[in-house]
C-alpha positions in Angstrom: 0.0 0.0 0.0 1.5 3.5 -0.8 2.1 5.7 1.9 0.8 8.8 2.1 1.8 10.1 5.8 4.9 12.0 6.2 6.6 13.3 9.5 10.7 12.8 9.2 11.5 14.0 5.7 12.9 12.8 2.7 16.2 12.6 2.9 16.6 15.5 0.7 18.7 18.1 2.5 21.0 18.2 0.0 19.8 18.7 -3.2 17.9 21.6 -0.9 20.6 23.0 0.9 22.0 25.3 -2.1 18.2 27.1 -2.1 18.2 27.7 1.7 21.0 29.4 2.6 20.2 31.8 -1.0 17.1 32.2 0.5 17.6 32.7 4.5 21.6 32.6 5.1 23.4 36.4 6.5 26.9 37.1 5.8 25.7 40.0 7.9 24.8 37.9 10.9 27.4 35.7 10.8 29.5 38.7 11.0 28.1 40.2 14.2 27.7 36.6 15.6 31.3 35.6 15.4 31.8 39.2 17.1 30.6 38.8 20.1 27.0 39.6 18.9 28.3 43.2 18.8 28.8 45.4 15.5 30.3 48.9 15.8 29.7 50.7 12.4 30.5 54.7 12.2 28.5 56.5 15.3 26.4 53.3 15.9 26.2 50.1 17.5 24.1 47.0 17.3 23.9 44.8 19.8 22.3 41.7 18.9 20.7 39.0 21.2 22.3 35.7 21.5 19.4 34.3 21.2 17.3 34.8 18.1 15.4 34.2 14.7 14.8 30.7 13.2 14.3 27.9 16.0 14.3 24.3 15.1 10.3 23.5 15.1 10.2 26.2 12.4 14.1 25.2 10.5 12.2 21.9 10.4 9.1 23.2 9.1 10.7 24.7 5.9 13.3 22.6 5.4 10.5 19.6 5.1 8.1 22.1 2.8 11.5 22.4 0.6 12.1 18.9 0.4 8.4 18.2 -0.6 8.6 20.3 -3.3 11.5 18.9 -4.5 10.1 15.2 -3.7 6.9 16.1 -5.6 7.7 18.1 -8.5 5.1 17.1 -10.6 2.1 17.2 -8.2 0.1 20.3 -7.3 1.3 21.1 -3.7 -1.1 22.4 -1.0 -0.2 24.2 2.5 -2.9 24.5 4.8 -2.6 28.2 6.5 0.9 29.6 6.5 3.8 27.3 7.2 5.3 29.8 9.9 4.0 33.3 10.7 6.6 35.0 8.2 5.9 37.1 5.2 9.2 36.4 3.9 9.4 32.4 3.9 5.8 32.1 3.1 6.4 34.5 -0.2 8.9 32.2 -1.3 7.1 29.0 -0.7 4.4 30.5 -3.1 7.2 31.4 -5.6 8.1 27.8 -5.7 4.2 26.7 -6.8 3.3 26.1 -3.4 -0.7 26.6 -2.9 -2.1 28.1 -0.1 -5.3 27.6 1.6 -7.3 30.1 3.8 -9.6 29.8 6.7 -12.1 31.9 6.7 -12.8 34.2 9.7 -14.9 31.8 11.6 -15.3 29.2 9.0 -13.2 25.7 7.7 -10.6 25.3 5.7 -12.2 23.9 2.1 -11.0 20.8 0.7 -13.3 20.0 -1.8 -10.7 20.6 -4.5 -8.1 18.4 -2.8 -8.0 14.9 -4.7 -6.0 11.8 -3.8 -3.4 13.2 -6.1 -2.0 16.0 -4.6 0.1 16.9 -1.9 -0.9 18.9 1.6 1.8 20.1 3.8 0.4 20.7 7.6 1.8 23.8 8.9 4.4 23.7 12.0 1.5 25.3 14.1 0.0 22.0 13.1 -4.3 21.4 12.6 -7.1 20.5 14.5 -8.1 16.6 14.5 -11.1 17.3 12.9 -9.3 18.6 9.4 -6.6 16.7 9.7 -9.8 13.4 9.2 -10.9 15.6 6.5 -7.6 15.3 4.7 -7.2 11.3 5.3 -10.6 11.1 3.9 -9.4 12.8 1.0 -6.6 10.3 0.5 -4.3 12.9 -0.4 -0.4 12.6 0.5 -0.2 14.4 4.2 3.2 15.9 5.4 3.0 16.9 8.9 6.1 19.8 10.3 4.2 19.9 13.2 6.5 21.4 16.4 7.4 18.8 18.3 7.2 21.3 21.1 3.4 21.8 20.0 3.0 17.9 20.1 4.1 17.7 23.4 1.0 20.2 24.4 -1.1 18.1 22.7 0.0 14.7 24.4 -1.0 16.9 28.0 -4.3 18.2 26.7 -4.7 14.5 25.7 -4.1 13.6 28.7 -6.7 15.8 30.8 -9.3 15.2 28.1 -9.0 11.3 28.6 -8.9 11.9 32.2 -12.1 14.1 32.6 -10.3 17.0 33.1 -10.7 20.5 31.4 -7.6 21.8 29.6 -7.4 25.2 30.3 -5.4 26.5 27.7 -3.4 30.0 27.8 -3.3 30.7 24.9 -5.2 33.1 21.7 -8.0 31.6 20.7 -8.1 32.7 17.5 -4.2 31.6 16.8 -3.9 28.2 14.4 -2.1 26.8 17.4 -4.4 27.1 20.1 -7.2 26.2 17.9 -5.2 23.0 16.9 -4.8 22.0 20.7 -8.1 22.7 21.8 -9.5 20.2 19.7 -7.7 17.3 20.8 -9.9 17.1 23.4 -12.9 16.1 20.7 -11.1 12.2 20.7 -13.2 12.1 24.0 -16.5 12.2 25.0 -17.3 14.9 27.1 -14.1 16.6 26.5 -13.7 20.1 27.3 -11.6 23.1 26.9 -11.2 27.0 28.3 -9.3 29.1 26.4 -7.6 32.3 28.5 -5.7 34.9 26.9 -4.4 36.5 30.0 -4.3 37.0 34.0 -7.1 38.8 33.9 -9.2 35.9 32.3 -7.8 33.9 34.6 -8.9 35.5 37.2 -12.2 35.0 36.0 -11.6 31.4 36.1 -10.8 32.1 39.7 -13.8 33.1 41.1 -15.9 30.4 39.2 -13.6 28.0 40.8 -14.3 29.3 44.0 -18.2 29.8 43.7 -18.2 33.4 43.6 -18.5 34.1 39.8 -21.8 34.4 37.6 -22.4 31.1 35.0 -24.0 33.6 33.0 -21.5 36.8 32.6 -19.1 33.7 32.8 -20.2 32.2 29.3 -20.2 35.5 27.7 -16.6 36.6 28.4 -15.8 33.5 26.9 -18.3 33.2 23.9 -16.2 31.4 21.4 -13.2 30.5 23.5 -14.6 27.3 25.2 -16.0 24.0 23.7 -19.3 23.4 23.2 -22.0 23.3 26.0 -19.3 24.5 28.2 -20.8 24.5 31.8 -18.4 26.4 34.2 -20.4 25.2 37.6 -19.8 21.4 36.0 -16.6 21.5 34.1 -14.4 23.7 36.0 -14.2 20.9 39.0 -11.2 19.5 37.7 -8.9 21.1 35.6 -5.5 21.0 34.0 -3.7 23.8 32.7 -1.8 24.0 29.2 0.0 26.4 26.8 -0.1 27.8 23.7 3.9 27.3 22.9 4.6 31.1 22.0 2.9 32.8 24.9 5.4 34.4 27.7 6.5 31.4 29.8 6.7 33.6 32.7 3.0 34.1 32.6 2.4 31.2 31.2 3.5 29.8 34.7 1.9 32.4 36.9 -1.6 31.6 35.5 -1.4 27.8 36.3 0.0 28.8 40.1 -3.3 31.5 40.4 -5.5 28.6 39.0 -3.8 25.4 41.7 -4.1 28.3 44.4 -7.7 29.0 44.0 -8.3 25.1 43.6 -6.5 24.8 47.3 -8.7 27.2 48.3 -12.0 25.6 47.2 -11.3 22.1 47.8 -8.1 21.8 49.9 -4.7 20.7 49.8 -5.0 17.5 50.5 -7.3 16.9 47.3 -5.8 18.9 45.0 -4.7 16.2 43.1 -8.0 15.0 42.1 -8.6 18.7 41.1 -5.7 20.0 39.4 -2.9 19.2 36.8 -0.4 21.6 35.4 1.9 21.2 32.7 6.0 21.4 32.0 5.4 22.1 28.5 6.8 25.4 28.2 8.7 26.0 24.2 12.8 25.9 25.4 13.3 28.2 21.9 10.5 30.5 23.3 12.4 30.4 26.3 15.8 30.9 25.3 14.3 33.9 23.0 12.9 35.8 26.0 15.4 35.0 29.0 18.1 36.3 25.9 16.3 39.7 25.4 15.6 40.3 28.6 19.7 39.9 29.3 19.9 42.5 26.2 17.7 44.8 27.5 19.4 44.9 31.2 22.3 46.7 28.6 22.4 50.7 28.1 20.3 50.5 24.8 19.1 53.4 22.9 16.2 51.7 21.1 15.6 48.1 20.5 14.0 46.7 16.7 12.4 43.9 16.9 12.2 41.7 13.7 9.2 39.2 12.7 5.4 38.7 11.4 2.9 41.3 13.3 0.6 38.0 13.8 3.5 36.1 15.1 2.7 35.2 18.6 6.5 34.9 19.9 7.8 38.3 18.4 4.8 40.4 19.3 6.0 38.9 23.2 9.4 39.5 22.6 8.4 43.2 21.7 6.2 43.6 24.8 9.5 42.6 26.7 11.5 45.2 25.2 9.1 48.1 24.8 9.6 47.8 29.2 13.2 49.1 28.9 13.6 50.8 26.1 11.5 52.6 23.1 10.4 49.8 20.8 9.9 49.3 17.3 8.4 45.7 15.9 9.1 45.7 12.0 7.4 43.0 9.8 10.6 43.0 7.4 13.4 44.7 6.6 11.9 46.7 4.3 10.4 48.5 6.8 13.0 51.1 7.5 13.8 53.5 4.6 16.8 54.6 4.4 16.4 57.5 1.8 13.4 59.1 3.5 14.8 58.0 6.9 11.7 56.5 7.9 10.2 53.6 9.7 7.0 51.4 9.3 6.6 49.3 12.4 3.2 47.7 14.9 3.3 49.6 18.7 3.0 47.4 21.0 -0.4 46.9 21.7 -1.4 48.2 18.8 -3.6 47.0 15.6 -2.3 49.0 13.1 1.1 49.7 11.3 2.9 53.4 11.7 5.0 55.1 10.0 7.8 57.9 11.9 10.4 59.8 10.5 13.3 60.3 12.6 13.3 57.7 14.6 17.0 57.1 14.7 18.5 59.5 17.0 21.1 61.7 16.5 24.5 60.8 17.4 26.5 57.9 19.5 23.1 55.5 19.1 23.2 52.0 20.3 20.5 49.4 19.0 19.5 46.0 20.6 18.1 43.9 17.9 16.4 40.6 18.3 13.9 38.5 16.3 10.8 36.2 16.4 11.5 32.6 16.0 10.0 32.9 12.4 12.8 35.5 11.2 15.4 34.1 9.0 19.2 35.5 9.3 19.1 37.4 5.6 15.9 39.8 6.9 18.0 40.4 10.2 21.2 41.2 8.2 19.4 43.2 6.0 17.5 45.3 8.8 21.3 46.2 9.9 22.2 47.3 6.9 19.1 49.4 6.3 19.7 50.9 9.8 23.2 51.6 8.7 22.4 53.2 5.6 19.7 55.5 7.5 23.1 57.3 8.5 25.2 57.2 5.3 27.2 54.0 6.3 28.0 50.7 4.4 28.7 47.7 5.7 30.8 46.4 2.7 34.0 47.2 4.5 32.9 46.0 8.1 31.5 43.0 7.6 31.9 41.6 3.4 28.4 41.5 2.8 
């Protein structure tokens, strides 16, 4: 029987190789790297984080959608959603005939054009249960980069769900992630989830847990963020907490201990057990991203850019981090700076919409922290310097070779 269920590649790094480092590698980075992650270039300095850009969930993700295409030429190739949330990589992907298909706000992905045929890649974010059915029904050749980070959630929310406990996820409900690990509580009957984006919704969670919240005003802060026929005075007894891999691990952490507190409180120490689960499931990449910022930012910086996709989860964290210490600007892409009109184009943090501010850069002795979201190749980081540099008149031909 053929196969047509793919997780650990095709042994096709090589014949690949040549088109990734084209398309992601940084002479620029490498540069600054080797440098002690410090690059001096006329009256500024960039200090970059030791800890940034591509991790190895999302290496792994594109490496395996460049191998398919290469494995496949001949078929169409489909991706469901983006592969990672980066303008740049998922540009490219579509370059190379890659397909993409959209969800629609509040609606399913549609596969009615997908035939046994073709080829579906499943995103590193990875897809709900219920469409990845819809695509074995199909017959259609699956490849799966799904995190393994993110599987690891899903073995805990497993777990809870098979166990009769709620997963209470932190998480954004509306991310392809979250969504993704909520439903793998549907492989049980009677599984439930609770999606909270914050301390303050967990707060809410709180007082239900401890009888002193509303069932009512309780199901309509959380319209669309819990499973169906959620009952808070029934399926809030016993809980386990999860995480969405990208959110900050700090309050990640700080939820769960607020949520085993209030479960001490209603039904005591002694039974928490039979209450409450938590979860070691925190991302190490996330991690390593945002303990390595926050050692930047404890540096005399000037201004810190921040480099990744405004709806990437980790970057739009490792902005919020920053914009603490020091005036932040979150780019999308390098792009984003111009030079000429010595200008920048970034997302606030906090904010919905992108700006645009002349003089940004400040006058004399300047010194920059730069990072990046785990979705950020090297070239847009080295190219981000360079645009920075050129702001004030300076090439870095003769610092760095690129």
């Amino acid at each position: 029987m053929q196969q047509t269920y793919f997780r650990r590649g095709f042994g096709l790094k090589g014949d690949i190789e040549g088109a990734l480092v084209a398309d992601y590698h940084s002479r620029v980075v490498d540069h600054i790297r080797a440098r002690g992650y410090v690059l001096s270039a006329g009256d500024l300095t960039f200090k970059l984080a030791r800890e940034f850009g591509f991790c190895y969930g999302v290496d792994r993700a594109v490496e395996y959608a460049y191998e398919t295409r290469t494995k496949f030429p001949e078929r169409r190739v489909f991706l469901v959603g983006e592969i990672i949330h980066n303008p740049h990589v998922n540009k490219k992907l579509q370059a190379m005939g890659v397909e993409f298909l959209r969800r629609p706000d509040d609606g399913e992905f549609d596969f009615a054009h997908i035939t046994p045929a073709d080829v579906v890649i499943l995103p590193a974010f990875g897809v709900t249960v219920q469409d990845f059915e819809r695509l074995r029904a199909v017959g259609c050749v699956l490849v799966d980069t799904t995190c393994g980070s993110v599987l690891n959630v899903w073995k805990r929310v497993d777990s809870y769900a098979k166990d009769g406990f709620t997963a209470v996820i932190h998480g954004k409900y509306h991310h392809e992630e979250t969504k993704a690990t909520a439903s793998q509580v549907s492989k049980y009957p009677g599984g439930k989830y609770l999606v909270v984006r914050d301390m303050t919704e967990a707060r809410e969670v709180c007082t239900q847990i401890e009888g002193a919240g509303s069932a009512e005003r309780f199901l309509g802060l959380f319209a669309g963020k819990s499973s169906p026929g959620f009952d808070p005075d029934r399926d809030l007894v016993r809980v386990g907490v999860a995480n969405q891999t990208t959110m900050l691990s700090g309050e990640s952490l700080a939820i769960a201990a607020e949520i085993r507190r209030s479960m001490i409180r209603r039904y005591g120490d002694a039974a928490l057990a039979e209450h409450f689960r938590t979860f070691d499931t925190i991302c190490s990449a996330t991690q390593d991203r945002q303990d390595a910022v926050l050692k930047l930012i404890a540096e005399p910086l000037d201004l810190m850019v921040v480099i990744g996709g405004y709806n990437s989860s980790n970057t739009t964290h490792l902005a919020a981090i920053c914009h603490e210490k020091a005036p932040t600007y979150h780019i999308e892409d390098a792009t984003c700076i111009d030079p000429k009109a010595g200008t920048i184009r970034f997302r606030p943090v906090g904010g919905k919409t992108e700006e645009r501010r002349e003089g940004w850069l400040p006058e004399g002795r300047v010194t920059i922290g730069v990072t990046a979201g785990a979705s950020t190749p090297n070239n847009k980081i080295g190219e981000t310097v360079e645009r920075i540099a050129a702001t004030r008149g300076v090439t870095l031909e003769g610092v760095s070779g690129a």
